[in-house]
N, C-alpha and C positions, 0 to 999 in steps of 0.2 A: 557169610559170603558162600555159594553155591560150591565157588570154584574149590574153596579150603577146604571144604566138608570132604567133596570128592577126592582130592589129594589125602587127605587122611584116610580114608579106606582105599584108596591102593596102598598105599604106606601101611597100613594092618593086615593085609594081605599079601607082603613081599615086592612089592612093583617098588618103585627107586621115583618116588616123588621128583626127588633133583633132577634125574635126567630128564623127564617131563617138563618142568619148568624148563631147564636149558637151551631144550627143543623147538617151545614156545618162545623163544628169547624175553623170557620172565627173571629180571638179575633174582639173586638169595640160591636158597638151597632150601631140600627135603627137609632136613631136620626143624626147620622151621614152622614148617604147616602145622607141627603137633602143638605149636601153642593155639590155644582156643579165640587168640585174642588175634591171632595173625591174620595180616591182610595188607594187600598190593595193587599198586596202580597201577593195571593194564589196560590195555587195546580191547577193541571189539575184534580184532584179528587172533590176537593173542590168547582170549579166551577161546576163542573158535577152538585155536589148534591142543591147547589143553586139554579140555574139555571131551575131546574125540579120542586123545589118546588115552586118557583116565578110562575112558568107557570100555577103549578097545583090550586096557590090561585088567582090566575086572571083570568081561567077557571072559579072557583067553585063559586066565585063573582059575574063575570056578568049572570052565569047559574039561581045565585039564585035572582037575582034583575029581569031576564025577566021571570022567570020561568019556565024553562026550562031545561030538564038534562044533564048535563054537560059529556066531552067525558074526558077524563082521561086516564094517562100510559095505565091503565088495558084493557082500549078499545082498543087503540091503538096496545097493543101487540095484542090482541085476528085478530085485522083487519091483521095484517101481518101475525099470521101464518093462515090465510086465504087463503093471497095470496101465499105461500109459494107452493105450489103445484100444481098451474097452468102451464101448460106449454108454454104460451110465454108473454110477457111482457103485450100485450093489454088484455088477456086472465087475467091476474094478476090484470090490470088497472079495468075493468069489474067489479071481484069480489068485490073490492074492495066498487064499487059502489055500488052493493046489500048491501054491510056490513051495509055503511050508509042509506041504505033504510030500513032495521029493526029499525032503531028508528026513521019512521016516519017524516021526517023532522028538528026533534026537535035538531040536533045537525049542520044542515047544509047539502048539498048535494056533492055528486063527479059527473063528467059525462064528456065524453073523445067524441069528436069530431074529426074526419081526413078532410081535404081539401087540394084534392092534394098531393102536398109533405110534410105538416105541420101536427105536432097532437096540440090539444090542450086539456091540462087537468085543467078541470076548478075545482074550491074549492068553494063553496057559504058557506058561515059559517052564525051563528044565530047572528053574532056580529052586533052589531048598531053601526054606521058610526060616531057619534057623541061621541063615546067609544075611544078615541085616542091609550089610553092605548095599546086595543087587538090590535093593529098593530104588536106588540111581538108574539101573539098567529097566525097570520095570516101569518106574516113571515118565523116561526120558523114549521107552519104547510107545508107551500109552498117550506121549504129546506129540510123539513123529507120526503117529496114526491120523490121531485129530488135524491135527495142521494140514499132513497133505490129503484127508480126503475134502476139508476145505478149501484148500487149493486147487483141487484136480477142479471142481464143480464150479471154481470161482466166487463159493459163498461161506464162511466160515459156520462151524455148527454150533447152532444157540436154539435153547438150553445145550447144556451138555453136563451130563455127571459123571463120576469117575470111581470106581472102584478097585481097591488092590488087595489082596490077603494081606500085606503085611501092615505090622503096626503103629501109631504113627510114630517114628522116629523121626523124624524131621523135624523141626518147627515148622508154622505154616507159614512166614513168608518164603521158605525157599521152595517148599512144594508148590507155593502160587506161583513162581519163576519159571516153574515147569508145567505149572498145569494151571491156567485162572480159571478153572470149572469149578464145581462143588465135587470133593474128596472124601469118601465113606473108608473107612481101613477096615483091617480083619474082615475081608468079605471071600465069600468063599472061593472066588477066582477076580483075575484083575480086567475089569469090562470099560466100557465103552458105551452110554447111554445114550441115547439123541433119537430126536423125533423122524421118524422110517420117512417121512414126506422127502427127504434129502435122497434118499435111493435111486428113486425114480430120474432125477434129475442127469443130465447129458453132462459127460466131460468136457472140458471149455479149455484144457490146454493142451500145447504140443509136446513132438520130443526135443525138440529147440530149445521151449521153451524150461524143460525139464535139467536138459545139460546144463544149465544157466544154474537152474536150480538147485543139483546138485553139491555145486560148486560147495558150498557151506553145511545145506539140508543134510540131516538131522540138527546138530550141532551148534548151529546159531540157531538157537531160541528164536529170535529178533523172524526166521526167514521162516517162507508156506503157509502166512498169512493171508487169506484172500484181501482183495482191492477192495472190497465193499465193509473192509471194518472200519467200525468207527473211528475218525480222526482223531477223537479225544483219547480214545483206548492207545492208538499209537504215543500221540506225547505221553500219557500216564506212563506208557511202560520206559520213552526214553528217560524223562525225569526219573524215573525209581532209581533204573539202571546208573544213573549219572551220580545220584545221591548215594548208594550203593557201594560204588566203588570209590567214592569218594572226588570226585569227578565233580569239578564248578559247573551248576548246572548251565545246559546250555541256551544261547538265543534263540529268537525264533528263524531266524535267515539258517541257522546250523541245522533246526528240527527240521524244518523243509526239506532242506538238502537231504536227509534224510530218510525222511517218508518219499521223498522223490516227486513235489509239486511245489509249485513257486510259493512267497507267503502269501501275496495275495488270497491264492486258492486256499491256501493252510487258515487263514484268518476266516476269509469266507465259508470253510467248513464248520468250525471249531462254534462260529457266531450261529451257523443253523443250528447245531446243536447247542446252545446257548451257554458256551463257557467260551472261555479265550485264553491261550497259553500261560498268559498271568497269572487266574484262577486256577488252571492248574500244576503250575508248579509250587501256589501255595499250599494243595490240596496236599501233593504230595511230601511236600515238606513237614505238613500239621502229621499226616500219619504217622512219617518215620520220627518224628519228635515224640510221638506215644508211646512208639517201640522200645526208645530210647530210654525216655525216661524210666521205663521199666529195669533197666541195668544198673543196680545199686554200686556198678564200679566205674560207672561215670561222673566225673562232674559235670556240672550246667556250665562250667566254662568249653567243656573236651565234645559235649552235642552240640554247642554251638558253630564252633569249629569245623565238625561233620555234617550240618545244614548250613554251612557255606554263610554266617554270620560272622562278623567281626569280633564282637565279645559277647559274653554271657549274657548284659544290658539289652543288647539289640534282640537276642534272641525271643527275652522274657518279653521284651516289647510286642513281637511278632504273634508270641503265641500266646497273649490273652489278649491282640487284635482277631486271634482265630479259635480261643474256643470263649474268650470273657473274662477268663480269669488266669492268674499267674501259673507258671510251671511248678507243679512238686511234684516229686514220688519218694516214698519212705526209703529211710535211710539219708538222707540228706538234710540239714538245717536250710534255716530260708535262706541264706544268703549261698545255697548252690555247693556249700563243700559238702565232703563226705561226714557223715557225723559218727561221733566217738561211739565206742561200744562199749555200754556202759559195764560197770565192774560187778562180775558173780561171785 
């Protein structure tokens, strides 16, 4: 879980996990996050406010151990409505760069290269390499870029690849949580790749429309998504998300509400591009049951229970209706316990 991960590195950096959670009215405590197995059923509000403050005390840590002033919400909003009133995206990308030239270096640099067909928007941040932790500040900085210049333009950027100097520490589903592009590690600085045709293109929102924005942006994942992504990419992500937290996945009257069109349209979308919420909640159920399976301290009763299956039976049912054949992963005998280890 995204949220745990990030709690434990403020908790190894001094910050007070608990009062975070408290803040966020998340019941438990700090000391908890340190189990690797820990996890909680929250709110999409609840993670929001989390989530912002984990960033803002890992920010304000490493600013104050190198000495250096730390860039926070407050900066961040001021650099967007910066850009808010440019009229085309590189025009946007630019200012953005002055922004970070008023402080001097001290917070890191932006600076936007074209070659060819390719742009790339590079991020240098103050963080030291041997900081694992800011991998969270350096991701979550390089997905608030991508989202709102597809925001600003109304068209989200596709291809897009991503690179960061640091190594991969993460596992990949949580870095896909933050970034669904293609992820290159140890590269010499953390960029930004996408096809330079997006430059040229006119900003399509307001400051109205931005305040609105705000409200959550950076920090809900979920928001500064343009209106023209794929429907199916929406449901995929609420199902992940749902299955995730452990969350019964939801209907389709719920997903609409949602994405914010009736089902009608949500059907009618889904049917253009030829899947239907069905198909995709088993999609995403087959995947995390791969995940799963991969964790020798599960049993096939305890992923059942986590894909929102009745018992172990119905699961095995389910998924060699989806890939053909029965559930295994080593470590387990066929009837789904954990299997003995044998004597050395």
């Amino acid at each position: 879980m995204l949220l745990a991960k990030v709690l434990r590195s403020v908790s190894q950096v001094g910050g007070d996990a608990g009062e975070i959670l408290r803040h966020a009215g998340i019941p438990g405590h700090g000391a908890g996050v340190r189990d690797a197995r820990w996890e909680q059923r929250i709110s999409h509000d609840q993670f929001v406010s989390a989530f912002r403050e984990c960033l803002s005390v890992l920010e304000r840590c490493d600013a104050k151990r190198s000495g250096r002033r730390g860039i926070g919400p407050s900066e961040f909003r001021m650099l967007c409505y910066c850009m808010i009133s440019c009229a085309t995206l590189e025009q946007a990308i630019e200012r953005a760069a002055d922004f970070y030239r008023l402080f001097e270096g001290n917070v890191g640099e932006l600076s936007l290269r074209v070659c060819r067909a390719n742009a790339e928007f590079r991020m240098h941040t103050a963080y030291e390499l041997r900081d694992a932790h800011m991998i969270f500040g350096v991701l979550t900085g390089l997905s608030s870029f991508a989202r709102l210049f597809g925001w600003l333009i109304g068209k989200d950027l596709s291809p897009i690849t991503v690179r960061v100097c640091y190594g991969p520490v993460l596992d990949e589903q949580l870095v896909s949580w933050l970034l669904p592009g293609r992820v290159e590690f140890e590269a010499e600085d953390n960029l930004l790749c996408f096809p330079a045709r997006y430059l040229a293109l006119p900003l399509v929102r307001s400051a109205a429309e931005l305040d609105e924005l705000l409200a959550t942006f950076p920090f809900d994942l979920a928001a500064g998504h343009s209106s023209v992504t794929p429907a199916s990419a929406w449901v995929r992500r609420i199902f992940a998300t749902a299955l995730a937290h452990r969350h019964a996945p939801p209907n389709t009257a719920q997903i609409a509400r949602q994405v914010g069109v009736s089902v009608a349209t949500l059907k009618r979308r889904l049917n253009e591009e030829g899947t239907s919420v069905r198909e995709l909640k088993e999609h995403c159920r087959f995947e995390l049951a791969k995940d799963l399976l991969r964790d020798r301290t599960l049993t096939r009763g305890e992923i059942a229970l986590r894909l929102g299956f009745s018992d172990a039976t119905a699961f095995s049912r389910a998924f060699k209706a989806w890939s053909g054949r029965a559930p295994s992963t080593p470590g387990r005998d066929s009837g789904g316990r954990r299997a003995a280890r044998p004597d050395l």
